[in-house]
C-alpha positions in Angstrom: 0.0 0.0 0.0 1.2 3.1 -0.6 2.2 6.0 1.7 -0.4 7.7 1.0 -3.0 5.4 1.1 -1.5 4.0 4.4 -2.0 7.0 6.0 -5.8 7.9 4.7 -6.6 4.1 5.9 -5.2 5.1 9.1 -6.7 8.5 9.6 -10.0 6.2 9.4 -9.1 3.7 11.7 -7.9 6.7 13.7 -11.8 8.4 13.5 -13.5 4.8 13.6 -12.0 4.5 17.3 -13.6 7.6 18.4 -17.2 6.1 16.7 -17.3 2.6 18.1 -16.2 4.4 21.6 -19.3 6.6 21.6 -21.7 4.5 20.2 -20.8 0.5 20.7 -20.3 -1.8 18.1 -24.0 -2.4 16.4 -25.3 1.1 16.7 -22.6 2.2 14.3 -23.1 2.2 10.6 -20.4 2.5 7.3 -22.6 6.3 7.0 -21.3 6.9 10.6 -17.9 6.2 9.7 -18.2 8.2 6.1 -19.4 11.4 8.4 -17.1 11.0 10.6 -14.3 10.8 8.1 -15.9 13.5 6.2 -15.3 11.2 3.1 -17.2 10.0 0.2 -18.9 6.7 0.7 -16.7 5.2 -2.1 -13.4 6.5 -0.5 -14.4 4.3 2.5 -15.3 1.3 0.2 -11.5 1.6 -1.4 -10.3 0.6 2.1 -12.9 -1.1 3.9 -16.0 -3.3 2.7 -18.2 -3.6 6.1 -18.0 -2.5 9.6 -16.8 -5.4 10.6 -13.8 -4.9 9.0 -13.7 -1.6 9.9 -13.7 -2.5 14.0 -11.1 -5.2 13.9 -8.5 -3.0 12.2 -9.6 -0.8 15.1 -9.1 -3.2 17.7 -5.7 -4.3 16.1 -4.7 -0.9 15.9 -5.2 -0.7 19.6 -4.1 -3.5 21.0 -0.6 -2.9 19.3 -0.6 0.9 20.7 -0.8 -0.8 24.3 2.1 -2.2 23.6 4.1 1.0 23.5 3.0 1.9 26.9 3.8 0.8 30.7 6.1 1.1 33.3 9.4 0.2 34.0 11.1 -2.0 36.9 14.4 -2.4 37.7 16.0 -5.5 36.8 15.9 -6.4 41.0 12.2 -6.6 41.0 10.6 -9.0 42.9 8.0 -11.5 41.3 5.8 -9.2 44.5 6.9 -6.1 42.6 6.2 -7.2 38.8 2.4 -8.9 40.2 2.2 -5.6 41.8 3.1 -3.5 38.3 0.2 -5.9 36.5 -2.4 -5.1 38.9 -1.5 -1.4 38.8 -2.0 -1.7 35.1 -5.2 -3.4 35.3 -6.9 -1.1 37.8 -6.1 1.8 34.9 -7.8 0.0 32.5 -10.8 -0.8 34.9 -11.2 2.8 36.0 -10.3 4.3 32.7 -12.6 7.6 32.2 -11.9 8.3 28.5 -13.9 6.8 26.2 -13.0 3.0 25.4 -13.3 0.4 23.3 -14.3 -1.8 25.5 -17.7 -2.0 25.6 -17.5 -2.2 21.8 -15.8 -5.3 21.8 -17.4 -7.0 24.1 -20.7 -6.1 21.9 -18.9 -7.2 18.9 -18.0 -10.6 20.3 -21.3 -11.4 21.9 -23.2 -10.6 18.7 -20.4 -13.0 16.8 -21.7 -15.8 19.4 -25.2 -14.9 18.9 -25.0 -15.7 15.2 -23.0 -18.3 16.0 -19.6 -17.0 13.7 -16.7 -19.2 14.8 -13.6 -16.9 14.8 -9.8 -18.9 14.2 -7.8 -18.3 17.3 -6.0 -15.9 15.9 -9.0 -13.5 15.1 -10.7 -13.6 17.9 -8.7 -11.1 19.8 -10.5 -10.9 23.1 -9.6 -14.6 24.0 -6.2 -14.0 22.3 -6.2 -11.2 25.0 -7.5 -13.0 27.9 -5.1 -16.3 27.3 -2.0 -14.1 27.2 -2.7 -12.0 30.7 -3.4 -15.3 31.7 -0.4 -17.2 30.8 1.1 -14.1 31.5 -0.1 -14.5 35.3 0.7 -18.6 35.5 4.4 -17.7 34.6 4.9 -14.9 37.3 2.7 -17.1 39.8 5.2 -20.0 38.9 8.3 -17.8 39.7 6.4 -16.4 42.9 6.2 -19.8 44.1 10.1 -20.8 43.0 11.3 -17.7 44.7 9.2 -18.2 47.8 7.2 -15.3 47.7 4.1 -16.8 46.6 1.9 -19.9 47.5 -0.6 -21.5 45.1 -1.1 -25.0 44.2 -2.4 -24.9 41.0 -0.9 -21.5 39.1 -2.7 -22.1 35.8 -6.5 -22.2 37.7 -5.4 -18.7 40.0 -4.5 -17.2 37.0 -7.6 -18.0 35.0 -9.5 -17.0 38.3 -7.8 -13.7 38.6 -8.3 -13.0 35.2 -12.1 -14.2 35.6 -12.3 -11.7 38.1 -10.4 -8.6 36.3 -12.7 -8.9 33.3 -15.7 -8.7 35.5 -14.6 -5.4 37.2 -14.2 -3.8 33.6 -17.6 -5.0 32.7 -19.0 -3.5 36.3 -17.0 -0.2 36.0 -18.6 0.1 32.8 -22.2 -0.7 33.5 -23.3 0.0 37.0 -19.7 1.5 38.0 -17.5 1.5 40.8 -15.2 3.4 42.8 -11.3 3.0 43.2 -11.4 2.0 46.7 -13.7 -1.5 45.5 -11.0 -2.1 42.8 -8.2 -1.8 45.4 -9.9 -3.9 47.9 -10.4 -6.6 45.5 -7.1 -6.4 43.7 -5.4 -6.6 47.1 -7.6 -9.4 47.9 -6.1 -11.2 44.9 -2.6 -10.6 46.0 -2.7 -11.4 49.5 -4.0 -14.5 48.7 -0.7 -15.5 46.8 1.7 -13.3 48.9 3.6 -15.2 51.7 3.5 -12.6 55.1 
């Protein structure tokens, strides 16, 4: 693709975000990305053929801009300190104020199991998601319990659990809400159930 192109496909991906963050995933039509764009409905079509489309460039577009982000620990960190860094990260995302795609995907995905679309593995970036942060966890429990800071039994089920329990506070922040002080107490909870005192 050319430069040029790259970047018009871009700017709309860029302006898509702001659409599927306002209004969901199914409210939001290819004439709500054309006005948003403020481009002809054929300019759209040379890039993108459905919404669809559309929102999983979006979503792959931000999942690799979360990359680029995050705090840094010194190479002495503790498996404590890292679990604690995760955590931190995860409360942002549960008490983020500015607009989200969250609720979007999570619209996007249940209507895909609704009509019963089977996504490959590798499309289906929600579990893709969910299964790293996962393994993710497992490997710094696993190290937590070598190093004897941690205790856990079964790393692979706590991880699952925690993450079971992360993605239900982002679904609660963003329907009936919550304060910080209910995402600290249960992310602490988390932690000083694997933390040896």
């Amino acid at each position: 693709m050319a430069e040029k192109s790259t970047k018009k496909r871009d700017f709309i991906i860029e302006r898509s975000y702001a659409v599927f963050a306002k209004r969901g995933y199914t409210a939001v039509t290819m004439q709500d990305i054309v006005s948003a764009c403020e481009i002809s409905r054929g300019g759209l079509y040379l890039y993108f053929t459905s919404i669809e489309e559309i929102f999983t460039a979006v979503i792959a577009a931000d999942i690799a801009g979360r990359g680029e982000s995050g705090e840094a620990l010194p190479a002495s960190a503790s498996t404590s300190d890292i679990l604690a860094l995760f955590m931190k990260e995860q409360k942002k995302e549960i008490l983020r104020k500015k607009k989200s795609l969250l609720f979007a995907i999570y619209e996007y995905y249940f209507s895909l199991h609704i009509t019963q679309v089977k996504l490959s593995a590798k499309d289906n970036f929600l579990k893709k998601q969910f299964e790293t942060a996962v393994l993710i966890l497992e490997n710094l429990i696993r190290d937590g319990v070598l190093a004897g800071e941690f205790f856990c039994d079964d790393p692979r089920s706590t991880a699952t659990n925690i993450m079971y329990t992360i993605e239900g506070l982002k679904i609660t922040a963003r329907t009936s809400g919550i304060s910080e002080a209910a995402v600290d107490k249960q992310l602490i909870y988390i932690m000083q159930g694997l933390i040896i005192e």
